[in-house]
N, C-alpha and C positions, 0 to 999 in steps of 0.2 A: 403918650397914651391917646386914643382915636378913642372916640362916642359911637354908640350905631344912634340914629336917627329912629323910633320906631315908631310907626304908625298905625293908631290904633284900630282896629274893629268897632264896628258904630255901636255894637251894646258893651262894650269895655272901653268907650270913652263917655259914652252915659251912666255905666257906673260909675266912675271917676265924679262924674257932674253930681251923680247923687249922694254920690259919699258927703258932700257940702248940707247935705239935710240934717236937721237936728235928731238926731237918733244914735244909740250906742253902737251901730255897727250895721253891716249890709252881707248878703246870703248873695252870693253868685253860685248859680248852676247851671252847669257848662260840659257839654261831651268831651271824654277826653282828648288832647291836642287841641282845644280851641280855645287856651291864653288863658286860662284862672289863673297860672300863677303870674305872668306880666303884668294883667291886670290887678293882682293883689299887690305887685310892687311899684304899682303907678299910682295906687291911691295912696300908701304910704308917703310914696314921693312927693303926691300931691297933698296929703298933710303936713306935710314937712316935721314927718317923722325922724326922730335920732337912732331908737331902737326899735327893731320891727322881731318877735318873734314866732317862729313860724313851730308848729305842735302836728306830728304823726306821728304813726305808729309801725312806722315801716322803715330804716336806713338806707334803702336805696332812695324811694322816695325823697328824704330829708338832703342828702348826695345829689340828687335834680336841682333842688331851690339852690343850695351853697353855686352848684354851677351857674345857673341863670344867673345869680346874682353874682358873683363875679364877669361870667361873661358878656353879660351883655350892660356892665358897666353900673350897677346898683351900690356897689359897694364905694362909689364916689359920692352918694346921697344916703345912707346908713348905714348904722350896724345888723349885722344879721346875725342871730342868735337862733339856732336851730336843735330841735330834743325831743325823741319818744316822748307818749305821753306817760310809759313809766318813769321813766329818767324826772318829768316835770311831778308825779306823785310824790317821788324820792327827794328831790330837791325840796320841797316844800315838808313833808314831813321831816326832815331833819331839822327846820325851823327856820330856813332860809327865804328871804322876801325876792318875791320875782316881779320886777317889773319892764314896762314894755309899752313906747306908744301905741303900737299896732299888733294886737295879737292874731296871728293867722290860723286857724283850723283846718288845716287840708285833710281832706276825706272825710267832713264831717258824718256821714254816712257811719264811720266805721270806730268815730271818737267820742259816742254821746253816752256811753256805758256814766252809771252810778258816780264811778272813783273818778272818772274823768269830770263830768260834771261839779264836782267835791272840789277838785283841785280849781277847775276855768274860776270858780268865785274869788280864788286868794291871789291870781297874779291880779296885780292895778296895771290897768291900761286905760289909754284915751281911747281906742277904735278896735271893734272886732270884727275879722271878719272872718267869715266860712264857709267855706266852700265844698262843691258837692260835684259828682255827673249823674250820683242817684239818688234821689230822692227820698227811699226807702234802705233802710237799713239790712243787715243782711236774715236779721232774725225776723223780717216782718215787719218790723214796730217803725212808724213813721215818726220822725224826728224833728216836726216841724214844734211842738211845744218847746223842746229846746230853743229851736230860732225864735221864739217869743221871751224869751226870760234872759239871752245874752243879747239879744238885739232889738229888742225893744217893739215897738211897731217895725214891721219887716219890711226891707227892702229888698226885692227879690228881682236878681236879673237872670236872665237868663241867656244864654248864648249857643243853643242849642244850633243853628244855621251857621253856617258860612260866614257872616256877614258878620 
C-alpha cells in the first residue's frame, strides 16, 4: 500500500497549529474546493484521534469524506464513522451513546437547526470541529452563537484564497 505525501496550504497548516490551543474545538471557513475536509482530517491526525465522526445532511456529501478518507490513505490513522444528522437524532433517541474524539460538522451553515443542536450536546467528544464556505445560514440567521457554545472562544480560519 503507497501514502500520498500531502502538502498543506498555509492556512490549513495553521489550523492544524491552532488546533494545539486550549479550546473545545476550531470553525474553518473555506470556499468550496479549498481542503476543509483534509484539513479537518489532518487535525484529527494530528490529535491522534481513534474515532473521528463526521455529521451532514446530505449522502453524497457523507460518500465524499468515506472517499477522501480512504483514498488518500486516513483510514491508516482512524476510524471514520459518517451519519445524517437525522440518522444522529435517531441514534441517540433510542438511547444509544455516541462517542467520538473528533466530531466533524460539515456545512455548519445548514446543521445548527434546534434538533441538531439537541442531539451535538450528547455525543462526548474531545475536539469539534465545523466547518462552513457560508457564513450565513440559508434562512438568514447567522450562526455564529452556535460557534461560541460548541467551541468555546473561537477559532476561526479562514481559507478563503488560493493559498
Amino acid at each position: 500500500m503507497w501514502t500520498l505525501a500531502i502538502e498543506l496550504r498555509k492556512w490549513q497548516a495553521e489550523a492544524v497549529k491552532r488546533s494545539d490551543r486550549n479550546c473545545p474545538g476550531i470553525f474553518l471557513e473555506a470556499y468550496g474546493g479549498r481542503g476543509k475536509t483534509i484539513c479537518a482530517f489532518e487535525i484529527a491526525k494530528h490529535k491522534g484521534a481513534k474515532k473521528v465522526l463526521v455529521i451532514n445532511n446530505r449522502l453524497a456529501i457523507l460518500d465524499g469524506w468515506s472517499s477522501t478518507y480512504k483514498n488518500l490513505g486516513y483510514n491508516t490513522d482512524f476510524e471514520l464513522e459518517t451519519m445524517t444528522d437525522r440518522r444522529l437524532q435517531n441514534r441517540l433517541a433510542s438511547g444509544e451513546s455516541i462517542e467520538c474524539d473528533v466530531f466533524i460538522i460539515d456545512e455548519w451553515q445548514n446543521m445548527s437547526s434546534d434538533a441538531n443542536v439537541k442531539a451535538y450536546r450528547k455525543v462526548k467528544r474531545g475536539y469539534t470541529v465545523g466547518l462552513s464556505a457560508t457564513p450565513i445560514r440559508k434562512k438568514g440567521q447567522n450562526f455564529y452563537p452556535l460557534e461560541k457554545h460548541f467551541l468555546g472562544w473561537l477559532i476561526l480560519i479562514k481559507g478563503k484564497t488560493g493559498n
